[in-house]
KOLDRENMI-817621 format. One record per atom (N, C-alpha, C, O, CB): atom name; chain; x negated, y negated, z negated; residue number from 0. Coordinates in steps of 0.05 Angstrom, whole numbers, padded with zeros to 5 digits. Atoms other than C-alpha are relative to their C-alpha. Glycine has a CB too. Example, Ala and Ser with C-alpha at 12.3 -4.5 7.8 and 13.67 -1.06 7.14 Angstrom:
BEGIN
("N", "A", (-00018, 00024, 00000), 0) ("CA", "A", (-00246, 00090, -00156), 0) ("C", "A", (-00018, -00024, 00000), 0) ("O", "A", (-00039, -00024, -00013), 0) ("CB", "A", (00020, -00001, -00025), 0) ("N", "A", (00016, 00024, 00001), 1) ("CA", "A", (-00273, 00021, -00143), 1) ("C", "A", (00015, -00022, -00014), 1) ("O", "A", (00005, -00044, -00018), 1) ("CB", "A", (-00009, -00009, 00029), 1) 
END
This chain:
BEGIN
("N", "A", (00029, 00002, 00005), 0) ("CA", "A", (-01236, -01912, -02467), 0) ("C", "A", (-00008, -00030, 00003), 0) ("O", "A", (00002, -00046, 00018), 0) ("CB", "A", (-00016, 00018, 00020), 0) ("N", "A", (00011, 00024, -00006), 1) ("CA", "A", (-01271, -01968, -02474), 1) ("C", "A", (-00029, -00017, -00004), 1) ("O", "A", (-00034, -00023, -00028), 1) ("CB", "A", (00015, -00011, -00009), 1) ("N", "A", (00021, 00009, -00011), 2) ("CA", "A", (-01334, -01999, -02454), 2) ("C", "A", (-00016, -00022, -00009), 2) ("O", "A", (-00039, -00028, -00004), 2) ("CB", "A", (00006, -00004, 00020), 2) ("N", "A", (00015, 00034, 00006), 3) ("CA", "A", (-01348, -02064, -02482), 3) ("C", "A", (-00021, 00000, -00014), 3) ("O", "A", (-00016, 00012, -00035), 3) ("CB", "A", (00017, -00023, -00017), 3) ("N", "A", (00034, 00002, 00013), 4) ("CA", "A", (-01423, -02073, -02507), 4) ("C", "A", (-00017, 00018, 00002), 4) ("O", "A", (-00037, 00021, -00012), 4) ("CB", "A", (-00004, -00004, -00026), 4) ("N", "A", (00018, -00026, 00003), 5) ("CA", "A", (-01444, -02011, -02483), 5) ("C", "A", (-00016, -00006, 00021), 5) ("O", "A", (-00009, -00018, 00041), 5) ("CB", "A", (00015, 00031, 00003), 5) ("N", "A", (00026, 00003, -00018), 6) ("CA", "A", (-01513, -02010, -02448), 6) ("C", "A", (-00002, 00033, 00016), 6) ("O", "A", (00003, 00054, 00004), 6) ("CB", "A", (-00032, -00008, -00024), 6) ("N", "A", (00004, -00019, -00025), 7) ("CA", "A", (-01525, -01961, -02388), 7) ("C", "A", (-00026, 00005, 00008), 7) ("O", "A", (-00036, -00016, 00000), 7) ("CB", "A", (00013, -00009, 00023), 7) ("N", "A", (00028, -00012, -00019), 8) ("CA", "A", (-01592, -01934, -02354), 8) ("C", "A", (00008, 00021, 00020), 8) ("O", "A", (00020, 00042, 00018), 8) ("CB", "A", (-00025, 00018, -00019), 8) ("N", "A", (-00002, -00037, -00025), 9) ("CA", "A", (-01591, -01891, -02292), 9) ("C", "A", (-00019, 00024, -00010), 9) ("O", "A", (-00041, 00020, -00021), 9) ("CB", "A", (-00017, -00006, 00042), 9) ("N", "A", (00018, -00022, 00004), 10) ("CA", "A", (-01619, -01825, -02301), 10) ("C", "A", (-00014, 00005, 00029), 10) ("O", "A", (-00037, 00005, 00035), 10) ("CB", "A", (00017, 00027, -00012), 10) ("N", "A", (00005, 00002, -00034), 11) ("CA", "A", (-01618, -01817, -02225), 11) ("C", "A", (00018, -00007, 00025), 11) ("O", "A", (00042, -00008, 00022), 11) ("CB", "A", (-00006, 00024, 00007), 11) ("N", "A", (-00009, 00024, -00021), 12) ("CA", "A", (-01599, -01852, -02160), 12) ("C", "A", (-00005, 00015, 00027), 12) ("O", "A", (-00025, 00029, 00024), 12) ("CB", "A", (-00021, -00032, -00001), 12) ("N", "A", (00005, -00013, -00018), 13) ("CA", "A", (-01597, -01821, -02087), 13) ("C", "A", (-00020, -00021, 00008), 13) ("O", "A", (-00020, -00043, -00001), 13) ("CB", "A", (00021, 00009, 00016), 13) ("N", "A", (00015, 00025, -00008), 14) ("CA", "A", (-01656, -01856, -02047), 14) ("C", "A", (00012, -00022, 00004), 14) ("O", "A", (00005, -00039, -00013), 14) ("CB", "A", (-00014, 00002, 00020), 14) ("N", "A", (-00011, 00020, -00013), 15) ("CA", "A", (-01619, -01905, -02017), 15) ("C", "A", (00009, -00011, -00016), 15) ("O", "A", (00030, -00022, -00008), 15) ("CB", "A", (00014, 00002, 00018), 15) ("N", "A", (-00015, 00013, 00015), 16) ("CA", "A", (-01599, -01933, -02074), 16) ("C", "A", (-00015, -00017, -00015), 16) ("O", "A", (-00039, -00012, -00015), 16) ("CB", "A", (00015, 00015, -00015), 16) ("N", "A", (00026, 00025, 00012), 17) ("CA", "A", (-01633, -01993, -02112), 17) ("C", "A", (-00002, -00003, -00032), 17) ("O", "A", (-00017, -00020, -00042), 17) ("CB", "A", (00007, -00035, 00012), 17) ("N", "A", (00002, -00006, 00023), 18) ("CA", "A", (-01621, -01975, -02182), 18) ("C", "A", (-00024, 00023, -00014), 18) ("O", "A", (-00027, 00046, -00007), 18) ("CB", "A", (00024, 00005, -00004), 18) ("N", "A", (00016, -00022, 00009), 19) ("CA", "A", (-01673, -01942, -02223), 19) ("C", "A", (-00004, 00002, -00028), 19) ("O", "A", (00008, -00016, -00040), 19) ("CB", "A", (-00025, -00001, 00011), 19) ("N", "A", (-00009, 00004, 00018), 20) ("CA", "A", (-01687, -01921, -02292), 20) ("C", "A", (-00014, -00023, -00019), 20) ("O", "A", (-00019, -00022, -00043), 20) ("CB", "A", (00004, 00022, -00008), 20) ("N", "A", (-00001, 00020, 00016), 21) ("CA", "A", (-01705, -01987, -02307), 21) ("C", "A", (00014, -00017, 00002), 21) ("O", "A", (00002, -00038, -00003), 21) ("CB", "A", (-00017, -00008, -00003), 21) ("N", "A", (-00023, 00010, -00006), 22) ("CA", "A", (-01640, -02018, -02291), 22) ("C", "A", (00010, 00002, -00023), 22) ("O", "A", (00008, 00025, -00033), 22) ("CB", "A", (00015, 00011, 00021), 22) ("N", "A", (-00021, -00003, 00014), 23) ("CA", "A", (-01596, -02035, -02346), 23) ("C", "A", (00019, -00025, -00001), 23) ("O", "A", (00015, -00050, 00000), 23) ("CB", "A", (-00010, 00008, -00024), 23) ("N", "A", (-00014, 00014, 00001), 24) ("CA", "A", (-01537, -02054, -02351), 24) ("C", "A", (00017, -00005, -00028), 24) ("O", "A", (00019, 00010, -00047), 24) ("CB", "A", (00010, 00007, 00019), 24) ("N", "A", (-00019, 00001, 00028), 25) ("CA", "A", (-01492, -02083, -02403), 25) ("C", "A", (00035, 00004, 00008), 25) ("O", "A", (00041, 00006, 00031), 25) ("CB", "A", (-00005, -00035, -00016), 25) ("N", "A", (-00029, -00002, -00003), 26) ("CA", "A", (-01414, -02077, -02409), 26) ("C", "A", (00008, -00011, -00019), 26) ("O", "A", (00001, -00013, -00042), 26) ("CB", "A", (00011, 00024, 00002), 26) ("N", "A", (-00025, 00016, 00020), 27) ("CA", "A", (-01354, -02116, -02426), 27) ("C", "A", (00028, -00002, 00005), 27) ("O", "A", (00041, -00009, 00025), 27) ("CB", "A", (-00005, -00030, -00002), 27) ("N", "A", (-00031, -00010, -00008), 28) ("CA", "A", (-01289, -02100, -02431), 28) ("C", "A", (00018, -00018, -00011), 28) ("O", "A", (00016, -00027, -00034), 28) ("CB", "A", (00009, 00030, -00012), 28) ("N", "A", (-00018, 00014, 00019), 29) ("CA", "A", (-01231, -02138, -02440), 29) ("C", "A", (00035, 00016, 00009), 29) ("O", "A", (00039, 00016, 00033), 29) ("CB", "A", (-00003, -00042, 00007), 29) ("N", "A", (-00024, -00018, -00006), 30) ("CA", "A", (-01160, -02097, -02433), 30) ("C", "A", (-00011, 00018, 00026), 30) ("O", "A", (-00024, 00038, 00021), 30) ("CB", "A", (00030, -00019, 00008), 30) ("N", "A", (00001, -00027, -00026), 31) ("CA", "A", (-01168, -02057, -02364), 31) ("C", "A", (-00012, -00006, 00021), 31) ("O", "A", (-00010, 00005, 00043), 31) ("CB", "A", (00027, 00011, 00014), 31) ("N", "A", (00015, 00003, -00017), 32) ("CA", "A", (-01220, -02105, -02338), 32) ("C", "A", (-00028, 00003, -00009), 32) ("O", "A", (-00036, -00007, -00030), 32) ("CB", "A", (00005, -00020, 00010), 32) ("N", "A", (00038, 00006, 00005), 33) ("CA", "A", (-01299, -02095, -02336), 33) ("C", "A", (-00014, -00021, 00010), 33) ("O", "A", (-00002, -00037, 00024), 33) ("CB", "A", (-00018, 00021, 00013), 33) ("N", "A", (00011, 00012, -00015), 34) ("CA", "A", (-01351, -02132, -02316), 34) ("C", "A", (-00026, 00006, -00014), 34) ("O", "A", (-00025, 00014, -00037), 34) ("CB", "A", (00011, -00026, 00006), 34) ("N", "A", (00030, -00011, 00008), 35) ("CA", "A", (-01433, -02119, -02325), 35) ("C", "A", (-00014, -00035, 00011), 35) ("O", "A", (-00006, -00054, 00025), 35) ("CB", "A", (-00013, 00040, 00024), 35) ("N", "A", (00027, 00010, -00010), 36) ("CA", "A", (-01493, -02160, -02315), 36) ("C", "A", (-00029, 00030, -00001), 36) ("O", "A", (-00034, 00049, -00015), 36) ("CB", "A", (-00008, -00030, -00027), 36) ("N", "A", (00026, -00025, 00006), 37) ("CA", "A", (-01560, -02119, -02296), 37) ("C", "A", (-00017, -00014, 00012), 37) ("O", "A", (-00014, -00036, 00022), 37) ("CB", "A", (00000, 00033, 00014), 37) ("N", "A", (00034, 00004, -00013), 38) ("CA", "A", (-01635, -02119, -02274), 38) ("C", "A", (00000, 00018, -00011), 38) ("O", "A", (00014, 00031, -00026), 38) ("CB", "A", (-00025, -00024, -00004), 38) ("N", "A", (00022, -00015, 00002), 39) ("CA", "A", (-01690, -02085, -02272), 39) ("C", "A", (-00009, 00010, 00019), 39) ("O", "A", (00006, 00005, 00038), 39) ("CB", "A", (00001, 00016, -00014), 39) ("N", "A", (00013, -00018, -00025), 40) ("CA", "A", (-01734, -02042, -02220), 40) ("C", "A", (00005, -00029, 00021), 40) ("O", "A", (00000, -00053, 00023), 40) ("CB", "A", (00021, 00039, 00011), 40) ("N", "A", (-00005, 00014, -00033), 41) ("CA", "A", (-01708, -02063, -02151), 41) ("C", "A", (00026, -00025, 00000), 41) ("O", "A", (00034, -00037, 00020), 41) ("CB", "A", (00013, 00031, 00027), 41) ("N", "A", (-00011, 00022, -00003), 42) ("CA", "A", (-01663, -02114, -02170), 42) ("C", "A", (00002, -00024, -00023), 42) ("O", "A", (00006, -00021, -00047), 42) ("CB", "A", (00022, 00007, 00007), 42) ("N", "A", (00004, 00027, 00007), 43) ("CA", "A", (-01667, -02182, -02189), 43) ("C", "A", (00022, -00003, -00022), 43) ("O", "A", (00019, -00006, -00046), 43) ("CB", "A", (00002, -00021, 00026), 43) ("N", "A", (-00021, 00022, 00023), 44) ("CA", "A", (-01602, -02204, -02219), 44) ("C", "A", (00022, 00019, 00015), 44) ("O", "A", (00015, 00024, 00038), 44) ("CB", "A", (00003, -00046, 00004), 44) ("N", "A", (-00013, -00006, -00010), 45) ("CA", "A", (-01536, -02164, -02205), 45) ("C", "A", (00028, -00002, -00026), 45) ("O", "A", (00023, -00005, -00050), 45) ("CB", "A", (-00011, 00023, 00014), 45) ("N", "A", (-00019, 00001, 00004), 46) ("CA", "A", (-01461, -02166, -02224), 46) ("C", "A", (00023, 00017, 00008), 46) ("O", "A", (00031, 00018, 00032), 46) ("CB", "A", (00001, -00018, 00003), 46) ("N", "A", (-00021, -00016, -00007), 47) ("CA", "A", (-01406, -02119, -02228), 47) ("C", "A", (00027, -00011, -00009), 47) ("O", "A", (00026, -00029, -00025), 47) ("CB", "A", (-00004, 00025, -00010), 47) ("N", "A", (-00020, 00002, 00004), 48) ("CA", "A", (-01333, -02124, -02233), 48) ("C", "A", (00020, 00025, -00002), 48) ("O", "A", (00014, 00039, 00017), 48) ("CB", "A", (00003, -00017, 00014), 48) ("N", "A", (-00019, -00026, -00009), 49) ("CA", "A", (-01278, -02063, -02237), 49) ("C", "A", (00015, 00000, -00025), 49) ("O", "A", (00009, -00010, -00047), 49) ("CB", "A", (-00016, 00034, 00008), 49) ("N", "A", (-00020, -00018, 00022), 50) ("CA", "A", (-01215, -02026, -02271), 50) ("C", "A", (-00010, 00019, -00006), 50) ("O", "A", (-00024, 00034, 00007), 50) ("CB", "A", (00025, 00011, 00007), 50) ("N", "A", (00006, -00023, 00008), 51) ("CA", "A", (-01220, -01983, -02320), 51) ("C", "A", (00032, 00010, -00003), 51) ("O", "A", (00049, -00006, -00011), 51) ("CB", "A", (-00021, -00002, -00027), 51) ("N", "A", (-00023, -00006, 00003), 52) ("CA", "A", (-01156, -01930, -02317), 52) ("C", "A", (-00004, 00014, -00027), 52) ("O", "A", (-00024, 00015, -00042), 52) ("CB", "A", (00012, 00015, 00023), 52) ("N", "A", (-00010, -00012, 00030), 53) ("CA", "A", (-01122, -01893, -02376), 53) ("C", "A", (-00025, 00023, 00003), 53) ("O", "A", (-00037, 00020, -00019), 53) ("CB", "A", (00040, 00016, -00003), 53) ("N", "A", (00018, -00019, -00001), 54) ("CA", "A", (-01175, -01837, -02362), 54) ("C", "A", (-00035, -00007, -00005), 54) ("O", "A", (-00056, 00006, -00005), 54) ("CB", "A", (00006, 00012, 00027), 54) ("N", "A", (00026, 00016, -00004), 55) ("CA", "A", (-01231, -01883, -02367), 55) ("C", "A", (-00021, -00002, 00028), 55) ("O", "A", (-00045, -00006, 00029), 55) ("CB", "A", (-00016, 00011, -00020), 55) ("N", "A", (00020, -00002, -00024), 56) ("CA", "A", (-01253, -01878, -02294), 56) ("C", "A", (00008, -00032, 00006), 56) ("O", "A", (00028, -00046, 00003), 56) ("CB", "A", (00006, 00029, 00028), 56) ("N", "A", (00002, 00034, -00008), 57) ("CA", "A", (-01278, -01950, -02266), 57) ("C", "A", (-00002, 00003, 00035), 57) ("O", "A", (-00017, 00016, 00050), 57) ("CB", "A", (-00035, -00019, -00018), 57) ("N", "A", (00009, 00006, -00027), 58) ("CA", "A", (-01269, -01971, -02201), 58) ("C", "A", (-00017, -00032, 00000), 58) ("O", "A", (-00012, -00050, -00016), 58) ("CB", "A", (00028, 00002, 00021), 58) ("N", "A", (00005, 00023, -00002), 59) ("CA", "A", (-01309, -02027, -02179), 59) ("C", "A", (-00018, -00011, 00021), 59) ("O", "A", (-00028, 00003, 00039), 59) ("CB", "A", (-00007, -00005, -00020), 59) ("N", "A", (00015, 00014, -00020), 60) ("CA", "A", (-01345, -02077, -02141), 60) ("C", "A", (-00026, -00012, -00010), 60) ("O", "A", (-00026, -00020, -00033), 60) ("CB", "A", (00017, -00020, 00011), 60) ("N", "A", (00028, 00010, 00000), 61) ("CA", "A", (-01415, -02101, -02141), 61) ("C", "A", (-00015, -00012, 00015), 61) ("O", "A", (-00018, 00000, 00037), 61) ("CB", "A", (-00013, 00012, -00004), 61) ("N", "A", (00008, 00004, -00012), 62) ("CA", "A", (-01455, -02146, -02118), 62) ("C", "A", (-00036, -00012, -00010), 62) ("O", "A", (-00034, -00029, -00028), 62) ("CB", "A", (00021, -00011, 00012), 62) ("N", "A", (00023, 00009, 00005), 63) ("CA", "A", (-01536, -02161, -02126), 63) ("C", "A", (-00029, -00013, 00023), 63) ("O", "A", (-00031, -00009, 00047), 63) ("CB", "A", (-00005, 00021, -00014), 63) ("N", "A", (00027, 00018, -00008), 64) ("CA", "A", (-01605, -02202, -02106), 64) ("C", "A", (-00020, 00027, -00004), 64) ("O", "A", (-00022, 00032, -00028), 64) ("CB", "A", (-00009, -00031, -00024), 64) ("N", "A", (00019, -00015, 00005), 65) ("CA", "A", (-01658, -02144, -02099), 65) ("C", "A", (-00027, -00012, 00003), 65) ("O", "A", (-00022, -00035, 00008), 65) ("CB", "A", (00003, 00021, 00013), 65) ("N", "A", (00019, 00004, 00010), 66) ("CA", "A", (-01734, -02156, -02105), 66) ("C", "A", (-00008, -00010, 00037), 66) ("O", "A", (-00030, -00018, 00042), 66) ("CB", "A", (-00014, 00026, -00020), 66) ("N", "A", (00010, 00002, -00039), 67) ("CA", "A", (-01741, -02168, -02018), 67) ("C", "A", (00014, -00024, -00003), 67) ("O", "A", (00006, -00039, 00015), 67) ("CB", "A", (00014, 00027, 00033), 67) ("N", "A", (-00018, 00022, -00005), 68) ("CA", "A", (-01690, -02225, -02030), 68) ("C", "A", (00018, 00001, 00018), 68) ("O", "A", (00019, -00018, 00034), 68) ("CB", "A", (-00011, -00019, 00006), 68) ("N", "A", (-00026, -00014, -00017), 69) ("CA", "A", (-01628, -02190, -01994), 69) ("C", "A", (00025, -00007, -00023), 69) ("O", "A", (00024, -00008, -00048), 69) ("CB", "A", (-00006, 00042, 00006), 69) ("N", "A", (-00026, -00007, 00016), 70) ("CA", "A", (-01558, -02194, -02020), 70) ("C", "A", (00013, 00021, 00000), 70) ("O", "A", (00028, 00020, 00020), 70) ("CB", "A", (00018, -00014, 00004), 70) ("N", "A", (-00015, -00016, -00010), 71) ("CA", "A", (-01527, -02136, -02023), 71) ("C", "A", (00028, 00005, -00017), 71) ("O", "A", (00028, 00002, -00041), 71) ("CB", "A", (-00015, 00022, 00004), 71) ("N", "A", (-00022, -00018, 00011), 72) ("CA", "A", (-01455, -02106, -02038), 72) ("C", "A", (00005, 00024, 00004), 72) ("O", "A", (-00009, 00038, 00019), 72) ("CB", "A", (00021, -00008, 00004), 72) ("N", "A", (00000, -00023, 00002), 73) ("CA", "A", (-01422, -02050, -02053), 73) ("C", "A", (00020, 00009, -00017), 73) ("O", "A", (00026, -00007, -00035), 73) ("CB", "A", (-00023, 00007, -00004), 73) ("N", "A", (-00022, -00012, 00013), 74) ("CA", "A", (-01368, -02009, -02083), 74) ("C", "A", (-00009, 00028, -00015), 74) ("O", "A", (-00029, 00042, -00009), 74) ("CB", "A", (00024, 00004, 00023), 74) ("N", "A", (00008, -00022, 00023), 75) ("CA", "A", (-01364, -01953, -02144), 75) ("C", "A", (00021, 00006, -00011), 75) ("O", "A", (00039, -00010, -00017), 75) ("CB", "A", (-00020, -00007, -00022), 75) ("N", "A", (-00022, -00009, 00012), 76) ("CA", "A", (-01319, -01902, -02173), 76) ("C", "A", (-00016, 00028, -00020), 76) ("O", "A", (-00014, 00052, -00015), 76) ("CB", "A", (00026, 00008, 00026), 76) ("N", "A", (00001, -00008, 00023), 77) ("CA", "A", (-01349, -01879, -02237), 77) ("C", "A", (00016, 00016, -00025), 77) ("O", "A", (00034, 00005, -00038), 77) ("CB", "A", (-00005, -00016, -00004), 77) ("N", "A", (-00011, -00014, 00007), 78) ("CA", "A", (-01332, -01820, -02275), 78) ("C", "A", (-00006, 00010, -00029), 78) ("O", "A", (-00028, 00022, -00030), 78) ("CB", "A", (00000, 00013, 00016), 78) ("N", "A", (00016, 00002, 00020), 79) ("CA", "A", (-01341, -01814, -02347), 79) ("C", "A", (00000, 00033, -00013), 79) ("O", "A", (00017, 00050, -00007), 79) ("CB", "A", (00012, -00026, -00020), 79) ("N", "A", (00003, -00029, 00006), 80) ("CA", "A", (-01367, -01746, -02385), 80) ("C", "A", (-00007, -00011, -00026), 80) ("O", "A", (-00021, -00031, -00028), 80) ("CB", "A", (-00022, 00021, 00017), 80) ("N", "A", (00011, 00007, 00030), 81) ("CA", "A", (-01371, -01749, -02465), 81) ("C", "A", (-00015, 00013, -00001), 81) ("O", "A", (-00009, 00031, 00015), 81) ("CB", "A", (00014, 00002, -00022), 81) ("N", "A", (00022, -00016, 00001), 82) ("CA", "A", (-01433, -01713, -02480), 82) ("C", "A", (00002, 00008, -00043), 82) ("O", "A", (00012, -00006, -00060), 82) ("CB", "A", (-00032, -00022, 00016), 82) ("N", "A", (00003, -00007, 00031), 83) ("CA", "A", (-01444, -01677, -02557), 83) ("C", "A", (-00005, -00025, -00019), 83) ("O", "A", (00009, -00032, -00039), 83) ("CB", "A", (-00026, 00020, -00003), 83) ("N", "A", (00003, 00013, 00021), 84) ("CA", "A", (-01475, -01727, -02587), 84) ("C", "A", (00015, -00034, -00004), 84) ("O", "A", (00009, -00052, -00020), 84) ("CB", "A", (-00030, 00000, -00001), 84) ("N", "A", (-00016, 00016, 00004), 85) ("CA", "A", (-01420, -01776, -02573), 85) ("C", "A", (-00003, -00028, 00018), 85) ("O", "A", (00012, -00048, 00016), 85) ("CB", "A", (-00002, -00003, -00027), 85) ("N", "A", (-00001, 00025, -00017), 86) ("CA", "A", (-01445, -01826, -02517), 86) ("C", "A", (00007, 00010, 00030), 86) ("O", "A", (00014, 00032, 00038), 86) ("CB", "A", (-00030, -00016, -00001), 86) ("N", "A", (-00026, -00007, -00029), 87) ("CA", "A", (-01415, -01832, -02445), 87) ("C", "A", (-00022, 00001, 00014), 87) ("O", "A", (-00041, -00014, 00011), 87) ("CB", "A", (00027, -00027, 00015), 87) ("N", "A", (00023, -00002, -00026), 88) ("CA", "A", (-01460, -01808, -02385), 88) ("C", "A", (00024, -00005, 00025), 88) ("O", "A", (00045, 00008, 00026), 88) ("CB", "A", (-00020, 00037, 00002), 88) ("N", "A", (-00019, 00010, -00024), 89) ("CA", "A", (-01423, -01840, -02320), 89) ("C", "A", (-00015, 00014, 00020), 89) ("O", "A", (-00040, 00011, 00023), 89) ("CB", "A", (00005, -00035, 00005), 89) ("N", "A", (-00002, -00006, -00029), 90) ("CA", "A", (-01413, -01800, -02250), 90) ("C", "A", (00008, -00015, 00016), 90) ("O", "A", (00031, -00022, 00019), 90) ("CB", "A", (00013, 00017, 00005), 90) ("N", "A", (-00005, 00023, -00020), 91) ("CA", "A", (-01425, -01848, -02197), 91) ("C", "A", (00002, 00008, 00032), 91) ("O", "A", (-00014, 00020, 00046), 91) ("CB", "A", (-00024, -00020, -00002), 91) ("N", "A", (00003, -00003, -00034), 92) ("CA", "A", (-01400, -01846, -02125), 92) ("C", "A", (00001, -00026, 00015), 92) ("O", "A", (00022, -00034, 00004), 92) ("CB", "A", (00025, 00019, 00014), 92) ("N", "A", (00010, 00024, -00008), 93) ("CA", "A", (-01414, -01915, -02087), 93) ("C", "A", (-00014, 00005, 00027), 93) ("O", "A", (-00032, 00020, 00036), 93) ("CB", "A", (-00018, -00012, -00021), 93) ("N", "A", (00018, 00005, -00031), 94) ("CA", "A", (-01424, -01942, -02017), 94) ("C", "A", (-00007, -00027, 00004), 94) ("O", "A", (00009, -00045, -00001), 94) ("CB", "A", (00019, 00006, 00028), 94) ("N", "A", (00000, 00026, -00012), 95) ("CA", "A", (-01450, -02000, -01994), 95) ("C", "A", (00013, -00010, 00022), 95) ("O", "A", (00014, -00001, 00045), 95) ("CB", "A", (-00021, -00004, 00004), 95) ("N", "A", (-00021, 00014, -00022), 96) ("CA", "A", (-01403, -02051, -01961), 96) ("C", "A", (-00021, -00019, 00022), 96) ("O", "A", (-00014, -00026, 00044), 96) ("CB", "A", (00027, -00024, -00019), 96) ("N", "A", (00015, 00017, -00015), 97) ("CA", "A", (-01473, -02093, -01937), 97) ("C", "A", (-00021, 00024, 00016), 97) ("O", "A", (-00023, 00048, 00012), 97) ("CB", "A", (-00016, -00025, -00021), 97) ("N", "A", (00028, -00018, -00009), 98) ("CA", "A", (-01533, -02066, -01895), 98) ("C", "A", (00007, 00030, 00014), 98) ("O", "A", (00029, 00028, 00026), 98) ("CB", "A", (-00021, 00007, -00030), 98) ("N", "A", (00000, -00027, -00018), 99) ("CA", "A", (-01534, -01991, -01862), 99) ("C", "A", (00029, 00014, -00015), 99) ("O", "A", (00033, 00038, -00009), 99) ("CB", "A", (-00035, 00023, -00002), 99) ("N", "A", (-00022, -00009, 00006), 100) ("CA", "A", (-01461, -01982, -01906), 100) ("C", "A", (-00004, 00033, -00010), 100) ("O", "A", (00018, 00043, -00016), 100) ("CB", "A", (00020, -00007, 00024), 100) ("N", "A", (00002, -00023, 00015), 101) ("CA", "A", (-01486, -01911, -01932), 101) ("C", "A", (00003, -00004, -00026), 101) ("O", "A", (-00005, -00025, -00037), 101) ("CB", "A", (-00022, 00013, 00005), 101) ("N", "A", (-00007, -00004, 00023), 102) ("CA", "A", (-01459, -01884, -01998), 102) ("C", "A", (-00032, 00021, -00010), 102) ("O", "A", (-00053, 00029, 00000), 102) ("CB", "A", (00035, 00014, 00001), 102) ("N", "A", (00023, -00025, 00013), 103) ("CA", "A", (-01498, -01836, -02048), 103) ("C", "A", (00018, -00003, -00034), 103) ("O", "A", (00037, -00016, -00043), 103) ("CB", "A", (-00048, -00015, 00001), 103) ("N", "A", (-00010, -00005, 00024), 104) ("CA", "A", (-01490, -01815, -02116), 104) ("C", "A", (-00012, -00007, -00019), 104) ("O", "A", (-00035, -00010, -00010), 104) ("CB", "A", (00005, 00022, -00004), 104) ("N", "A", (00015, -00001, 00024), 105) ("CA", "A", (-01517, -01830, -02189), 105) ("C", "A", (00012, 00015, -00025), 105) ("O", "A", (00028, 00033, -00027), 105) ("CB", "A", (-00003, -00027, -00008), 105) ("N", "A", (-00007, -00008, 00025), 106) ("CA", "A", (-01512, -01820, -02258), 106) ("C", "A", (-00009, -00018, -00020), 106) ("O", "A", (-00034, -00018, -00018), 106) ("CB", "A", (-00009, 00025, -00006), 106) ("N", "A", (00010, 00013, 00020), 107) ("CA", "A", (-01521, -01870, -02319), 107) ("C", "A", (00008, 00017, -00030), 107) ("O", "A", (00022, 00037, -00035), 107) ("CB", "A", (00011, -00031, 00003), 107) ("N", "A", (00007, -00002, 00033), 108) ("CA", "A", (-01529, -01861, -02390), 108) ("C", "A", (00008, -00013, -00022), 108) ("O", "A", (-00006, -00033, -00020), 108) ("CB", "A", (-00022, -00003, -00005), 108) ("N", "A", (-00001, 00016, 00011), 109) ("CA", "A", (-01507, -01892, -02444), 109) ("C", "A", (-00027, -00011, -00027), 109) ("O", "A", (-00035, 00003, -00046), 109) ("CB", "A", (00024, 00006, -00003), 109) ("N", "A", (00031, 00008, 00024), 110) ("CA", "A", (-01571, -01931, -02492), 110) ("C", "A", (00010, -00005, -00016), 110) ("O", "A", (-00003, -00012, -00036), 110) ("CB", "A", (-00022, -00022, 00002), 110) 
END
């Protein structure tokens, strides 16, 4: 699978989480590495990095500037689901490595 230029939106985010659905992200793939830029909502400016395996699941790392002016990080292991009409909706599980270190779950979209 592969990822490169595809745009993302969360559908939904556990509270604790700082993505919302006006977060988007972009994607770029180059062999079996990713990497994103995002904003929107609650954060300023953020950056991801991760593998994508033969199954298309991404692990990865992240780190962003939210709207309080905090840094935070954080880790993700994204699970991809093809949907009918042919775009990828990603299963997210993710903890934060900064701040109170609680995980939670999402879900993005592909736009």
């Amino acid at each position: 699978m592969n990822y490169n230029n595809k745009k993302f939106r969360p559908l939904h985010n556990t509270e604790n989480g700082e993505t919302t659905s006006e977060t988007v992200f972009i994607y770029k793939q180059e062999g079996n590495i990713l990497t994103s830029d995002y904003a929107g909502g609650k954060i300023k400016k953020g950056h991801l990095i991760g593998l994508v395996d033969e199954d298309g699941i991404i692990k990865m790392r992240y780190h962003q500037v939210n709207i309080y002016g905090e840094l935070m990080t954080g880790r993700c292991k994204s699970t991809p689901e093809i949907l009918p009409n042919g775009k990828i909706r990603l299963h997210e599980n993710w903890q934060w490595t900064s701040g109170d270190k609680s995980s939670g779950k999402s879900v993005l979209e592909e736009i």
